[in-house]
TORDO-467696 format. One record per residue: residue in one letter; x, y, z of N, C-alpha, C, CB in turn. Coordinates in steps of 0.1 Angstrom, whole numbers, padded with zeros to 4 digits, always signed. Last residue first. Glycine has a CB too. Layout:
aXYZXYZXYZXYZ ...
This chain:
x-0041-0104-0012-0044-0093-0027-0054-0099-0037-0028-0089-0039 x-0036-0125+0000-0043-0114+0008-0053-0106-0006-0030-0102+0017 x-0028-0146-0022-0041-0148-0018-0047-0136-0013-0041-0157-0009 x-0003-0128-0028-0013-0133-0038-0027-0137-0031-0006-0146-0047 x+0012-0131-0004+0005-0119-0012-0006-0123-0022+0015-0112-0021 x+0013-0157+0000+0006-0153+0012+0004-0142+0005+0013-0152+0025 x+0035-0160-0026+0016-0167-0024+0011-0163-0015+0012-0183-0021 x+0049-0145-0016+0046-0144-0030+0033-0150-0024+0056-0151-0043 x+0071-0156+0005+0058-0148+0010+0051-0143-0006+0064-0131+0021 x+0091-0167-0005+0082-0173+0006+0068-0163+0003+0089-0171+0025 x+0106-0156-0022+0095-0167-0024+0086-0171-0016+0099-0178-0028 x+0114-0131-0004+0106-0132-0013+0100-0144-0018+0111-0127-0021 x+0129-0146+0014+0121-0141+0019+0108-0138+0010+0128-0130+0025 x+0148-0153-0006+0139-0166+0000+0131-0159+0003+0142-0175+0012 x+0159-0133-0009+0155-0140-0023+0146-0148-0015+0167-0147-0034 x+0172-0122+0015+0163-0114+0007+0151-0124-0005+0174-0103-0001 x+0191-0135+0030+0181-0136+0029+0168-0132+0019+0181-0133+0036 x+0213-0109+0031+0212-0124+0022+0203-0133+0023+0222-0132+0024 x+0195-0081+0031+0199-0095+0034+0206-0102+0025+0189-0102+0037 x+0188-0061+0016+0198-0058+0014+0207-0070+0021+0199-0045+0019 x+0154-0066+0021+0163-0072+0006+0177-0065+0003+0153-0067-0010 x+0146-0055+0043+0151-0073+0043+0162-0073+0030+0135-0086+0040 x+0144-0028+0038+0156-0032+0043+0163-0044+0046+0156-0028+0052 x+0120-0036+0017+0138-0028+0013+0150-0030+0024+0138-0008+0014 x+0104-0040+0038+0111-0052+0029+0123-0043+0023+0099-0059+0015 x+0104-0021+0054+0108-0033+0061+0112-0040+0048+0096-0040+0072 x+0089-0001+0039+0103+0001+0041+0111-0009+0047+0105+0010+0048 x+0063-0014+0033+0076-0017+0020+0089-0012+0027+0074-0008+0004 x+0054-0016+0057+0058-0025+0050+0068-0025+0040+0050-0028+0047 x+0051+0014+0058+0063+0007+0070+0062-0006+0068+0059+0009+0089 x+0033+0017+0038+0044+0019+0035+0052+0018+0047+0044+0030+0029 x+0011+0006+0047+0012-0003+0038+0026+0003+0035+0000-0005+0027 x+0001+0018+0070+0003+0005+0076+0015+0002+0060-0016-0008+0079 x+0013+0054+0073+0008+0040+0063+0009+0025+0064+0015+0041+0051 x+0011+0068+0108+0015+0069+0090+0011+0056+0084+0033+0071+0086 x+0006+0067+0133-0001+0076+0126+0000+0076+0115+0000+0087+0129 x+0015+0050+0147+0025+0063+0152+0017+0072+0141+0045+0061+0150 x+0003+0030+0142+0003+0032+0153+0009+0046+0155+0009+0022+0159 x+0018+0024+0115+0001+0026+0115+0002+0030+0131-0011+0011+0110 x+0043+0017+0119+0040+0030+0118+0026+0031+0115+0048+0036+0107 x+0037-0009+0130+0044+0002+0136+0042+0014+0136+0053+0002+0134 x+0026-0022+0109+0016-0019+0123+0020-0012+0131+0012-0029+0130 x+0046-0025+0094+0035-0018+0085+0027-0017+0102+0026-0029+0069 x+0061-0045+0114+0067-0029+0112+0057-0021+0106+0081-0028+0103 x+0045-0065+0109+0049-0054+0126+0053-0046+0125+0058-0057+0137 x+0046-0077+0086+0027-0069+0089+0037-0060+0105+0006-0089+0098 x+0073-0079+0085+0066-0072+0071+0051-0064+0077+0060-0088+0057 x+0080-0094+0106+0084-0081+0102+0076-0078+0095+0094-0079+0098 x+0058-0120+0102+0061-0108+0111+0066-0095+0110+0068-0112+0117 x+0070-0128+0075+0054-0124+0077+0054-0111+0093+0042-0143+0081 x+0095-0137+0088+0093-0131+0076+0082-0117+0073+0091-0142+0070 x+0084-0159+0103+0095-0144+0108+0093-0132+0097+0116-0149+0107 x+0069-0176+0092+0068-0167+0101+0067-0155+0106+0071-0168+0103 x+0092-0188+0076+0077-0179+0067+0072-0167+0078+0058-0192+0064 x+0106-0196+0097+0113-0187+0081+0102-0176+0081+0112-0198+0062 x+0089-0215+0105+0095-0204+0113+0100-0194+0106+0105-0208+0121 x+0086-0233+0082+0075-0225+0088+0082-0214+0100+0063-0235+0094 x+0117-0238+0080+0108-0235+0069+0098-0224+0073+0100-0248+0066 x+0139-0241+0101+0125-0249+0098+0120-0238+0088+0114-0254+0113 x+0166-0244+0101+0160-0250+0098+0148-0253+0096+0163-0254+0101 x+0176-0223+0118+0168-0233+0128+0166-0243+0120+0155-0228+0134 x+0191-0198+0103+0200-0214+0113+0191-0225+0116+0206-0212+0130 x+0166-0190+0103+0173-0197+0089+0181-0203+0095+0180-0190+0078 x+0171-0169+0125+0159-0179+0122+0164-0191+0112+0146-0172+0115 x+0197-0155+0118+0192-0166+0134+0182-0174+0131+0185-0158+0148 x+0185-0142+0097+0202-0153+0101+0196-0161+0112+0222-0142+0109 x+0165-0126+0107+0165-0136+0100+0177-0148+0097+0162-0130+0090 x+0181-0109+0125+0169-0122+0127+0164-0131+0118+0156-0118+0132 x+0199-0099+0107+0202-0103+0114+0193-0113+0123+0207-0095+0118 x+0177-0082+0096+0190-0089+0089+0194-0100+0094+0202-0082+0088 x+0171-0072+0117+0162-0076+0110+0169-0086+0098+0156-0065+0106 x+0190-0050+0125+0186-0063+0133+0176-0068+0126+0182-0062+0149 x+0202-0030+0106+0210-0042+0113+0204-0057+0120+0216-0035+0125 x+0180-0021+0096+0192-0022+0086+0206-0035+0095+0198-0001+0083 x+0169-0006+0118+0164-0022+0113+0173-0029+0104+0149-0022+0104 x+0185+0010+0130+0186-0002+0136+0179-0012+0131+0184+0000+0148 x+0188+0028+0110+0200+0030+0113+0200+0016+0122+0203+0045+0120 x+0165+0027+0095+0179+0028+0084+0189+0027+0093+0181+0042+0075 x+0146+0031+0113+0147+0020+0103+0162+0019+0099+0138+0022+0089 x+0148+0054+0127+0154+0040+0138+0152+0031+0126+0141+0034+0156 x+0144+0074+0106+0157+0071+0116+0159+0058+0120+0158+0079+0127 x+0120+0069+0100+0126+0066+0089+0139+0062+0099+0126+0079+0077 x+0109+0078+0124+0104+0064+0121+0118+0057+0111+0088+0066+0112 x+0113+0103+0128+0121+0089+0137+0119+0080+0133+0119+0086+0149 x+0101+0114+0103+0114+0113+0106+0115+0105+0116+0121+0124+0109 x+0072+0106+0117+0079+0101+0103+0093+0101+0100+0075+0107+0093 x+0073+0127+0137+0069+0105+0142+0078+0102+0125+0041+0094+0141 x+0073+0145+0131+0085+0144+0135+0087+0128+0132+0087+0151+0149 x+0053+0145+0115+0067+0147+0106+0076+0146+0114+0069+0161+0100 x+0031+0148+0132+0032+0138+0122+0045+0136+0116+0022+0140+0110 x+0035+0171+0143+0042+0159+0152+0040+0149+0144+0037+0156+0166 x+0032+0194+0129+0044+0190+0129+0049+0179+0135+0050+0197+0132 x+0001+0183+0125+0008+0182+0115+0028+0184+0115+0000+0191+0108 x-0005+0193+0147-0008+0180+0148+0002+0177+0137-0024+0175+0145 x-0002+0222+0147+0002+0215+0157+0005+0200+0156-0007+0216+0166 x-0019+0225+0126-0008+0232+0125+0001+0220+0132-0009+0248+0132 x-0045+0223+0132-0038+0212+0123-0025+0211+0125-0040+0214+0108 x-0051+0242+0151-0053+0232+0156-0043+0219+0146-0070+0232+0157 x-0055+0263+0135-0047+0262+0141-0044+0250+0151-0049+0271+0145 x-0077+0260+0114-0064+0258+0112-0051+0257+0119-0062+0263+0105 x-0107+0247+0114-0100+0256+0129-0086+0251+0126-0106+0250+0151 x-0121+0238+0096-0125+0251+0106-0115+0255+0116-0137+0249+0114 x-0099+0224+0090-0105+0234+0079-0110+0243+0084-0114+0229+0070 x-0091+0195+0099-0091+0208+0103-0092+0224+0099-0083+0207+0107 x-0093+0177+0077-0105+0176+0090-0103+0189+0097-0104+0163+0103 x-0069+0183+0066-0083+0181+0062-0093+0184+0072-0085+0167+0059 x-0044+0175+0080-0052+0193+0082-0063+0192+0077-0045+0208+0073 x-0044+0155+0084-0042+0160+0099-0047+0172+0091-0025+0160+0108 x-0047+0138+0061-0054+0137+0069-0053+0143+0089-0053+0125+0064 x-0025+0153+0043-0037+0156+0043-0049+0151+0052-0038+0155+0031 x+0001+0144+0062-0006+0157+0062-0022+0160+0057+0003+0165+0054 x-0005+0113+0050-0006+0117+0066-0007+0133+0068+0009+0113+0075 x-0002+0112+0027-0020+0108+0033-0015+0116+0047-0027+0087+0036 x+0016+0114+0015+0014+0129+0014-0002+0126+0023+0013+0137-0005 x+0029+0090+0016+0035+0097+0027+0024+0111+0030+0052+0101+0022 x+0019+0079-0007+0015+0074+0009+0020+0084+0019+0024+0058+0013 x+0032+0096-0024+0012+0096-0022+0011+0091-0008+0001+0082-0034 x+0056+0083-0020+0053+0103-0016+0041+0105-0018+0060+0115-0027 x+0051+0061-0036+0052+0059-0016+0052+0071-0013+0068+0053-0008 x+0041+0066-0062+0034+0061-0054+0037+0061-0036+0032+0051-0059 x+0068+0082-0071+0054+0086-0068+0045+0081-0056+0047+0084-0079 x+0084+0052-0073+0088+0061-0062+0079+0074-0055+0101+0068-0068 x+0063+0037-0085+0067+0032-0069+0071+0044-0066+0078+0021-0065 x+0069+0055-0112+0053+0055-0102+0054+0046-0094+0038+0052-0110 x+0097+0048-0112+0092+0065-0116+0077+0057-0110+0094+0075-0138 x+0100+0025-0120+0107+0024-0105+0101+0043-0103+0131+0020-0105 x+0082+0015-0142+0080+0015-0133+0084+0018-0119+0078+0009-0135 x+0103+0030-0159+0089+0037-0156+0082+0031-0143+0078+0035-0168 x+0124+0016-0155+0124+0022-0157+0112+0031-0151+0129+0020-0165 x+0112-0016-0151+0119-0011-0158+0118+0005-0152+0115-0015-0171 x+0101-0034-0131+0119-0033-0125+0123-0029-0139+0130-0053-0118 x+0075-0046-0139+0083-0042-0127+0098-0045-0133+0079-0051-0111 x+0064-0058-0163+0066-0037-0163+0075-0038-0150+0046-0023-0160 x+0046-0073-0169+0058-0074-0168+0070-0066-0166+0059-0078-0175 x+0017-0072-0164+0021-0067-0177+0039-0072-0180+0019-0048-0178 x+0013-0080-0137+0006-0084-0151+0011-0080-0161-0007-0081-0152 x+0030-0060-0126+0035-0071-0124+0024-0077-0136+0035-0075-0109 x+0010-0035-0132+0027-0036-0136+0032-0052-0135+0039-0026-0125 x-0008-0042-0124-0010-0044-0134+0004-0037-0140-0023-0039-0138 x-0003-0043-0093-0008-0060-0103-0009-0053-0113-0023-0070-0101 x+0001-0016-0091+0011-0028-0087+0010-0040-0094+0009-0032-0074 x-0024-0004-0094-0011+0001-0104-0002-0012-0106-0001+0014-0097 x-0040-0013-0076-0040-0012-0090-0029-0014-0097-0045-0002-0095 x-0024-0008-0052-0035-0020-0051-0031-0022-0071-0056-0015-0043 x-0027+0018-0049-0015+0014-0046-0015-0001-0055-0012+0014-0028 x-0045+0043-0068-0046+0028-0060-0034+0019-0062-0058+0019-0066 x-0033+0078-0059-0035+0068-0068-0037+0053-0059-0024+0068-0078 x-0042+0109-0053-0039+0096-0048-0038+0083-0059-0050+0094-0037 x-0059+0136-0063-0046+0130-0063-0038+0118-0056-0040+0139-0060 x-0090+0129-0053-0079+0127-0069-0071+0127-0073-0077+0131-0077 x-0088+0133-0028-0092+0122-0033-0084+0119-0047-0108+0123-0034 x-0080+0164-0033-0072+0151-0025-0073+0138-0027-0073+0151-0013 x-0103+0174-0049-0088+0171-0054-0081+0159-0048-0079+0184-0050 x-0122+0168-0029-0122+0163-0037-0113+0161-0049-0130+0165-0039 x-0116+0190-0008-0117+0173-0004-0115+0161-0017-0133+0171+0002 x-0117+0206-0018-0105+0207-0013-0103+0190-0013-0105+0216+0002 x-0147+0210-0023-0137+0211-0034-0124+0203-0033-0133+0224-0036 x-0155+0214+0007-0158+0201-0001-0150+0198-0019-0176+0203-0002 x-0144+0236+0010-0137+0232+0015-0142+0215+0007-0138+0237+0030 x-0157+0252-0011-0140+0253-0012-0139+0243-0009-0131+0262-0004 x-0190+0237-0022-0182+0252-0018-0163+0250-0014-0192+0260+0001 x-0203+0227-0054-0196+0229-0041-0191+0240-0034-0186+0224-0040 x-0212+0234-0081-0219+0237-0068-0213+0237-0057-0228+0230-0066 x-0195+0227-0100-0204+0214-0098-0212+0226-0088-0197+0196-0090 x-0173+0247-0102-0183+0244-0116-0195+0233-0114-0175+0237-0129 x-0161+0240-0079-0169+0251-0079-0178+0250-0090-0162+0262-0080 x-0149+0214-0084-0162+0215-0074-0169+0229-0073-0158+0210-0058 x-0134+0221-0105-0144+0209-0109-0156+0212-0095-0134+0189-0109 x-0113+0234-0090-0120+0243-0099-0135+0231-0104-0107+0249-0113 x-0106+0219-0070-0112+0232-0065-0119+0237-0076-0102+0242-0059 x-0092+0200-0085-0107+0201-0075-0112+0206-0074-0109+0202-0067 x-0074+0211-0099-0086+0209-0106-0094+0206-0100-0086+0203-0113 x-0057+0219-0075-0068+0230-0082-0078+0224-0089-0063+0240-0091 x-0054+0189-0068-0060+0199-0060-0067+0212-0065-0052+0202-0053 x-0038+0186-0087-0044+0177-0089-0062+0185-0078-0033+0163-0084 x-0016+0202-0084-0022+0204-0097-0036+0197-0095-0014+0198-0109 x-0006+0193-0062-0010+0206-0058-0016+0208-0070+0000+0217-0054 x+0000+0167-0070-0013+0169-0060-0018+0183-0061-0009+0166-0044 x+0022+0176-0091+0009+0163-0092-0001+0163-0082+0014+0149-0090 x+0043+0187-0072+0036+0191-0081+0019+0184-0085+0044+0190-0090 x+0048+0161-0052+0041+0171-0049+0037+0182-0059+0045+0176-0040 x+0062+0140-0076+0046+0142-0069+0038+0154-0063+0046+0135-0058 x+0078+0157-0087+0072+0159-0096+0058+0153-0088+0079+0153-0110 x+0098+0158-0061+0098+0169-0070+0082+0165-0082+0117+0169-0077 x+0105+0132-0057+0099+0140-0046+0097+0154-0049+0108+0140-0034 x+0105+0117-0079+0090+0112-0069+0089+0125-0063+0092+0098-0055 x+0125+0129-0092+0114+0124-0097+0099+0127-0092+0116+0111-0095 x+0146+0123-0076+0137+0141-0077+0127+0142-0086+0146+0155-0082 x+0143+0100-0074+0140+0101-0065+0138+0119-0073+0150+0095-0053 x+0152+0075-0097+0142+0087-0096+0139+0092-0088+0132+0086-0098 x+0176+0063-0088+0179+0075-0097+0165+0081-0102+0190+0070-0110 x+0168+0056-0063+0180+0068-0066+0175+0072-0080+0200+0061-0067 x+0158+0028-0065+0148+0039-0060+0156+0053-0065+0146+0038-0041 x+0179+0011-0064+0171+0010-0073+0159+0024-0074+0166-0005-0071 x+0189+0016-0040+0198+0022-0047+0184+0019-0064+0217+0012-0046 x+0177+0006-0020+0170+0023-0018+0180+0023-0028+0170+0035-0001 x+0154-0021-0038+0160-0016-0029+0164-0001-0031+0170-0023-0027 x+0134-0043-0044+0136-0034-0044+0148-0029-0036+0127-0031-0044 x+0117-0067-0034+0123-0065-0049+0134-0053-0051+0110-0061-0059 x+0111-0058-0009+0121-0070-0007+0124-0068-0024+0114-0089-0001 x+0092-0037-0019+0104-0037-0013+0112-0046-0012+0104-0035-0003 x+0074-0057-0023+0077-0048-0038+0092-0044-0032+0065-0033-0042 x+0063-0072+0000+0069-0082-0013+0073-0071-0025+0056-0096-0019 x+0055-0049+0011+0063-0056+0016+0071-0065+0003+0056-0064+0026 x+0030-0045-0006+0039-0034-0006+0054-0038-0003+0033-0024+0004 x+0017-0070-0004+0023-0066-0013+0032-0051-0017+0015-0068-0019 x+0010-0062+0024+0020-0077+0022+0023-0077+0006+0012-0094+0027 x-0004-0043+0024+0003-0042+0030+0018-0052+0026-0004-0043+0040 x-0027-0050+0007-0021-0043+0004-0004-0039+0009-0030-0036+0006 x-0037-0073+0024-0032-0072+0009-0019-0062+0006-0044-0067-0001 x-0044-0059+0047-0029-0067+0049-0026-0067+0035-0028-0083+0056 x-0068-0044+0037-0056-0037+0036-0042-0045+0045-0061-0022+0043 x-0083-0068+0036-0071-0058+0018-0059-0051+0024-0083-0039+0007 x-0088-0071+0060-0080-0081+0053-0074-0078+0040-0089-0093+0051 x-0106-0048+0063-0089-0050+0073-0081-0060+0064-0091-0059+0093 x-0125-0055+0044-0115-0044+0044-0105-0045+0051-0119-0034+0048 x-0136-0076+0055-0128-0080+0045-0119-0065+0038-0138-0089+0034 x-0146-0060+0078-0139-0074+0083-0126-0073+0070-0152-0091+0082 x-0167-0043+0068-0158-0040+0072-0141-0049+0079-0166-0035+0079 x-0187-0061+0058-0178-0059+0050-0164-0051+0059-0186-0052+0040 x-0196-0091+0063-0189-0082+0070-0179-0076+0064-0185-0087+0081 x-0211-0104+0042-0220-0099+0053-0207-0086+0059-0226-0116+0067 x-0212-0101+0006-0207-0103+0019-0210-0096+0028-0196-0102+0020 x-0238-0115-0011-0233-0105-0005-0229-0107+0007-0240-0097-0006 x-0261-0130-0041-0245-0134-0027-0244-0117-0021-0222-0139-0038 x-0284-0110-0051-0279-0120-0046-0268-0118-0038-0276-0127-0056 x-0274-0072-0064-0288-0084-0059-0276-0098-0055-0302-0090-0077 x-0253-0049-0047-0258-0055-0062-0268-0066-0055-0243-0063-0074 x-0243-0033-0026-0253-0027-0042-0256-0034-0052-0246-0016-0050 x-0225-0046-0018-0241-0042-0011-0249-0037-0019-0242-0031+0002 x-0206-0071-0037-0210-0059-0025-0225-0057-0023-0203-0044-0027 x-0204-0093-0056-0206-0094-0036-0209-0085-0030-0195-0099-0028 x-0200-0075-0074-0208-0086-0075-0214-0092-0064-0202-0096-0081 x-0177-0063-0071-0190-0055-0071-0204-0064-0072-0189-0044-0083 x-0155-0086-0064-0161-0074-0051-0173-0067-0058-0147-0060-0046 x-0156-0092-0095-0157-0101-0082-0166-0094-0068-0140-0103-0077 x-0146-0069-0107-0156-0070-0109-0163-0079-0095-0156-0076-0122 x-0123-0069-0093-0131-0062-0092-0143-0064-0094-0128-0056-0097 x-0110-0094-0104-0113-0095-0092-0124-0084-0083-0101-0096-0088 x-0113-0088-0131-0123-0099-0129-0116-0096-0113-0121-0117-0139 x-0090-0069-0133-0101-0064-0132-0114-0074-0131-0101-0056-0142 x-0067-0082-0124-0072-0074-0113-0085-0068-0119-0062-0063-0108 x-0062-0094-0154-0066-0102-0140-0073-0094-0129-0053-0107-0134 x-0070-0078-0183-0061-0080-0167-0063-0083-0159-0056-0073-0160 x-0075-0097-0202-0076-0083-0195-0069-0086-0186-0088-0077-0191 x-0085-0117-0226-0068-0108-0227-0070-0096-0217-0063-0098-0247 x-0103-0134-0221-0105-0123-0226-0092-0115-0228-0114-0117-0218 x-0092-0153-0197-0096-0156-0213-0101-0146-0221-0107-0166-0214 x-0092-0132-0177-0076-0139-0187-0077-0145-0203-0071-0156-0179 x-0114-0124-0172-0108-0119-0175-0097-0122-0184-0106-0115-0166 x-0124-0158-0164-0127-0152-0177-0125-0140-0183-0137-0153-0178 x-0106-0156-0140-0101-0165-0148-0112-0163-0164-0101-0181-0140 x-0119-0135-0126-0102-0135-0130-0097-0145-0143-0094-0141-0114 x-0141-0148-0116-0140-0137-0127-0127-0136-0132-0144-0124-0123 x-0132-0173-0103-0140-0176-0119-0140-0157-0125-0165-0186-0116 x-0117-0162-0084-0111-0172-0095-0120-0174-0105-0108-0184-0090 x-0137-0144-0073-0123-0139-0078-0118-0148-0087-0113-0136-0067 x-0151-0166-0062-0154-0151-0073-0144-0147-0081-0158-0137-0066 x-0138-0178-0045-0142-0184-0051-0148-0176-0066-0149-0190-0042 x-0130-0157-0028-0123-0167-0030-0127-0170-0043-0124-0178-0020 x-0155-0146-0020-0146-0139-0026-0135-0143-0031-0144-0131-0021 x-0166-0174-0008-0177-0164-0016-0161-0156-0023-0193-0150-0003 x-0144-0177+0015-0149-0187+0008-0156-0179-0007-0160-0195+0018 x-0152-0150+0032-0142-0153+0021-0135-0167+0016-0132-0144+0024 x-0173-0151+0037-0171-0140+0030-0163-0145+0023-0167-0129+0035 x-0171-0180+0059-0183-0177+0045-0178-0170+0031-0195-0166+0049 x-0156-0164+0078-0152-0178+0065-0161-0180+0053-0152-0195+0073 x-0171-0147+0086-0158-0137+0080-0155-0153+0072-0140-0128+0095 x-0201-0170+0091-0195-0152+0088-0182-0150+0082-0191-0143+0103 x-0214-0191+0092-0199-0192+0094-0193-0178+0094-0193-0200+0082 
């Protein structure tokens, strides 16, 4: 049966580890972990065949819970940590980066494999953090609106480090790539705030006239994965042109449905 098999097998994992996580007082997301290391390629028995398959499928997880954090959210809830995120993340990488550089010289590396290994370290799991603020009860205080606002200037900071990374031997070449990442990202941010802020609002009104439920869910699901596939296309974070689509749904009157709807479609992807 292939990709249905997999995830029948990870379906089914996830609820018996998750559920003796719970009976243990832990956190749910870590019996789902466990789950995936149980089925992956490094361990004996079950093992999902395609793994690359059930990677596309996290990263809608990811995506559709980035979406369902925005619809929570909105850009006035975001304000008052913003020199927060945009002031104390890029500190946090560039720190996060020397101790690379200095952990990979004390290991044997040479710079550029150092370089590599900060970056890795300054990122955090979008995935993690999220279920174990929502497991704990932690969304919508204080601390938690300070590591969303971090966490989307991590998402944002993948797109430079994955245009000059690879370009280490030949910096002139990044240079180039790297101001047309920034421009795509400013227009991106532009045509959101100035025409999704209108028509997205507004398709959902239209849809919700129809009455039907499953067209709702739909519409809903649509924006959330088309806009995160927008800006994946233009080179930036499938999973953060999700959450900027749900911030702009949750200034709807829509917003609250939009969110129940799509809770369980998160919950299964994730």
């Amino acid at each position: 049966m292939g990709i249905a098999t997999d995830i029948i097998m990870l379906v089914v994992a996830a609820f018996g580890c998750g559920l003796v996580m719970q009976r243990l007082g832990q956190p749910v997301i870590l019996g789902y972990i466990v789950a995936g290391v149980l089925l992956g390629p490094n361990t004996g028995g079950l093992t999902v065949s395609n793994i690359h398959d059930i990677e596309l499928l996290a990263e809608i997880g990811v995506a559709l819970l980035l979406f369902a954090l925005g619809l929570e959210f909105s850009l006035r809830d975001l304000r008052p940590v913003r020199y927060v995120a945009l002031i104390g993340t890029p500190i946090q990488i560039v720190l996060t980066l020397g101790l690379g550089l200095a952990l990979g010289a004390a290991f044997g590396l040479d710079w550029k494999q150092s370089l590599w290994l900060g970056a890795i370290g300054s990122l955090s799991s979008t995935m993690v953090i999220l279920k174990t603020l929502m497991n704990q009860g932690w969304l919508g205080t204080l601390s938690s609106k300070v590591m969303i606002g971090m966490l989307i200037v991590q998402d944002l900071a993948v797109v430079p480090m994955m245009v000059v990374l690879p370009q280490l031997n030949d910096p002139a070449v990044g240079v180039p790539a790297l101001g047309f990442a920034a421009v795509k990202a400013v227009v991106f941010l532009v045509v959101m705030l100035l025409l999704g802020t209108r028509l997205l609002p507004r398709l959902l009104k239209v849809v919700a006239r129809l009455g039907s439920r499953e067209l709702f869910l739909l519409a809903v699901t649509a924006i959330g994965l088309g806009v995160g596939y927008g800006t994946h296309m233009v080179g930036l974070s499938f999973a953060f042109g999700a959450f900027v689509a749900g911030m702009v749904l949750s200034e709807s009157d829509f917003g609250h449905q939009a969110l129940s709807d799509i809770v369980p479609l998160r919950d299964i992807f994730g």
